[in-house]
Wavefront OBJ file of the C-alpha trace (Angstrom):
o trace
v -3.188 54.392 -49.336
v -2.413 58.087 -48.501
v -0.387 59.159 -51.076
v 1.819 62.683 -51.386
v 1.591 63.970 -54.839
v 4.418 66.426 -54.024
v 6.989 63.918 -52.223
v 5.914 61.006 -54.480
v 5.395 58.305 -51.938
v 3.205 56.530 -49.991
v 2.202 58.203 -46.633
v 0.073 55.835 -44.681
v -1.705 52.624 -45.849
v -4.832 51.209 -44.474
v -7.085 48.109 -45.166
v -10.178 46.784 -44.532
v -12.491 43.785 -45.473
v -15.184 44.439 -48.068
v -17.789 44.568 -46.099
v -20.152 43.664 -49.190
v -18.937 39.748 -48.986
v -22.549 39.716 -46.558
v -24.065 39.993 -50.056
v -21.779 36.946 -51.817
v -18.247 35.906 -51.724
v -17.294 36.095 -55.459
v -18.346 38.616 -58.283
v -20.717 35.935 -59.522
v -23.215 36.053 -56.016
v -22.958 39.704 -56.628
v -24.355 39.788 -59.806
v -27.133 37.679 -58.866
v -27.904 39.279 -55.524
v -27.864 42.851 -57.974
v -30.367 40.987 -60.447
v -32.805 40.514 -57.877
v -32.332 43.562 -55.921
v -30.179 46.368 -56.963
v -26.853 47.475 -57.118
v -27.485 50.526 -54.412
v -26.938 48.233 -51.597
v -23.676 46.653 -52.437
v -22.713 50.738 -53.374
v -23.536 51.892 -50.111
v -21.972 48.964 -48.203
v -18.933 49.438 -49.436
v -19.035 53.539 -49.922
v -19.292 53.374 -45.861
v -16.732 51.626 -45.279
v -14.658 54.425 -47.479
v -15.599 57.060 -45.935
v -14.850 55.342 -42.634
v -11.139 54.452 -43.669
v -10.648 58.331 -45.010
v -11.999 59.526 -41.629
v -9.200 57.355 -40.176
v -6.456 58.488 -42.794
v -6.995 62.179 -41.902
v -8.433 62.882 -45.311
v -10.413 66.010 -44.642
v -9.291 67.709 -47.426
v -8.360 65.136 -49.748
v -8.590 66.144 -53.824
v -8.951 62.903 -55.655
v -9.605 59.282 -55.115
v -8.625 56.841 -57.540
v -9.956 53.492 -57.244
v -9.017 50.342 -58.943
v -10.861 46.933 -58.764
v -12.276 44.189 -60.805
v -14.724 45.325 -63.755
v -18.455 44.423 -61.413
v -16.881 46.047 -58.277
v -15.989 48.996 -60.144
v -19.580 48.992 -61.480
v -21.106 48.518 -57.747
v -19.216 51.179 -56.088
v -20.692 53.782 -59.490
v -23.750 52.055 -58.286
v -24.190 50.722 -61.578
v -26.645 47.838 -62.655
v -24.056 44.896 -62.913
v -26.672 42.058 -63.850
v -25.763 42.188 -67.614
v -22.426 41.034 -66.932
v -24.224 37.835 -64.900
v -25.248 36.055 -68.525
v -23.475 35.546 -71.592
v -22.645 37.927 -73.484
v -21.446 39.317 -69.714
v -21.641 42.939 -71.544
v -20.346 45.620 -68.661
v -22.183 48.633 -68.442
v -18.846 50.443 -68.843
v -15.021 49.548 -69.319
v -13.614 53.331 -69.806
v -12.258 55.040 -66.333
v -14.777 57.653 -65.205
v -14.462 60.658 -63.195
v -17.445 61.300 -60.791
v -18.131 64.110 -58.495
v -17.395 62.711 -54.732
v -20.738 63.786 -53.147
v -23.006 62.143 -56.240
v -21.914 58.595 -54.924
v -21.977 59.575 -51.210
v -17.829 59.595 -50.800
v -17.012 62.372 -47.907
v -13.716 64.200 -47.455
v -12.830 64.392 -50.806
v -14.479 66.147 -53.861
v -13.621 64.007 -57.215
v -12.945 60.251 -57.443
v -11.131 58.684 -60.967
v -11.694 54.775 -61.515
v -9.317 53.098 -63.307
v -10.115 51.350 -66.613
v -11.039 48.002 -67.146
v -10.010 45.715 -70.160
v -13.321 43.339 -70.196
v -16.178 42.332 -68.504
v -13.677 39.792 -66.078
v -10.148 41.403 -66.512
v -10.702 45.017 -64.214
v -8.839 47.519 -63.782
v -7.027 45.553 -60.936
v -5.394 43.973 -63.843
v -4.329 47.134 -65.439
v -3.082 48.617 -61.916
v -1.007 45.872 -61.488
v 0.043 45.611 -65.418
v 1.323 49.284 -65.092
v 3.151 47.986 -61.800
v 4.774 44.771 -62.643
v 8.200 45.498 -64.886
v 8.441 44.682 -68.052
v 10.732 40.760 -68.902
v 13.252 41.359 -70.872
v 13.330 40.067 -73.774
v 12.090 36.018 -74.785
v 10.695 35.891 -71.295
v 7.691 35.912 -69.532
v 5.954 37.518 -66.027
v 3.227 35.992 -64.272
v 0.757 38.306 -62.743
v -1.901 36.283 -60.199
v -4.567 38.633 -58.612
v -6.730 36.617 -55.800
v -9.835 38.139 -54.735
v -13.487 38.094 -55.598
v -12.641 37.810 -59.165
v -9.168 35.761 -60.088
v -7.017 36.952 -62.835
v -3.705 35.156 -64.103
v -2.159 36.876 -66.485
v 0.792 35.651 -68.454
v 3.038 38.128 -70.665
v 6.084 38.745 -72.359
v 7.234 42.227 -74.119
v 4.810 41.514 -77.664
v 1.782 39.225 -75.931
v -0.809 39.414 -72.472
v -2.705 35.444 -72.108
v -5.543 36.037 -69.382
v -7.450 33.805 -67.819
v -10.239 34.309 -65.186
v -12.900 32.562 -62.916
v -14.935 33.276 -60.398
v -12.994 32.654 -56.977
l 1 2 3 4 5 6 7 8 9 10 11 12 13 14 15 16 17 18 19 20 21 22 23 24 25 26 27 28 29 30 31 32 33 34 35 36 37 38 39 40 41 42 43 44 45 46 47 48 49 50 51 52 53 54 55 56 57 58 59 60 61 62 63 64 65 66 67 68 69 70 71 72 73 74 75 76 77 78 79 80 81 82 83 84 85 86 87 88 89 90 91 92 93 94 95 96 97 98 99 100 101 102 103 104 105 106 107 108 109 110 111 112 113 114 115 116 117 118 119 120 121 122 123 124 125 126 127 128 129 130 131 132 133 134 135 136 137 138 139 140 141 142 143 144 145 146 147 148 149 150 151 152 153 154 155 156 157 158 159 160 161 162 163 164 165 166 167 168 169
């Protein structure tokens, strides 16, 4: 999504398929595909297919891009080695948010990008985007947060308590 900092909303949205499901459907294929290969594939799949959807926003000068996503596709667009998180104890490489320099990962159009933070190896930072989103139930109740992509996270809350679960998907 285009976003105006100054007008605080939403300017344009645009989506595509991730075009590295040629390399596995779930997180899981990735990893494997990354142990016997590398991650730099996978990173420049789907840093292409970025660059082509800020060419189409009109994103010639843009500042910042933050990106949120599950904790191995976070790692794959860094171009980080994911295979550690393929076998128990599925370590990540990182969990923190990072700030990277646009042109070190091959992102055009804009000159820093910010990931999110991730809370473990299978709960991303697609979690904690949509955490940050969701309100709040008042109090003695509970929200149900489903995410449905490579990687599915159910998280179940109330104002004191988060329950995740996760799988492959």
């Amino acid at each position: 999504a285009k976003v105006s900092l100054d007008e605080k909303k939403i300017i344009r949205t645009l989506t595509c398929t991730n075009p590295q499901r040629v390399f596995g459907a779930d997180v899981m294929s990735r990893i494997e595909y990354c142990c016997n290969n590398s991650a730099g594939e996978l990173q420049s799949s789907v840093i292409k297919a970025v660059n082509d959807m800020l060419l189409q926003m009109g994103n010639a000068n843009g500042k910042k891009l933050y990106v949120a996503g599950n904790t191995v596709m976070l790692h794959l667009f860094l171009g980080v080695d994911c295979s550690s998180m393929g076998t128990y104890p599925y370590t990540p490489a990182f969990l923190e948010g990072r700030t990277v320099n646009a042109k070190d990962i091959g992102v055009d159009f804009i000159s820093e990008v910010e990931t999110l933070p991730s809370i473990s190896a299978f709960v991303g930072a697609d979690i904690v985007a949509g955490l940050n989103y969701v309100p709040m139930p008042s109090s003695g109740k509970f929200n149900i947060l489903v995410d449905l992509g490579t990687n599915a996270e159910i998280v179940l809350f109330s104002k004191d308590k988060y329950l995740c679960a996760t799988a492959a998907a």
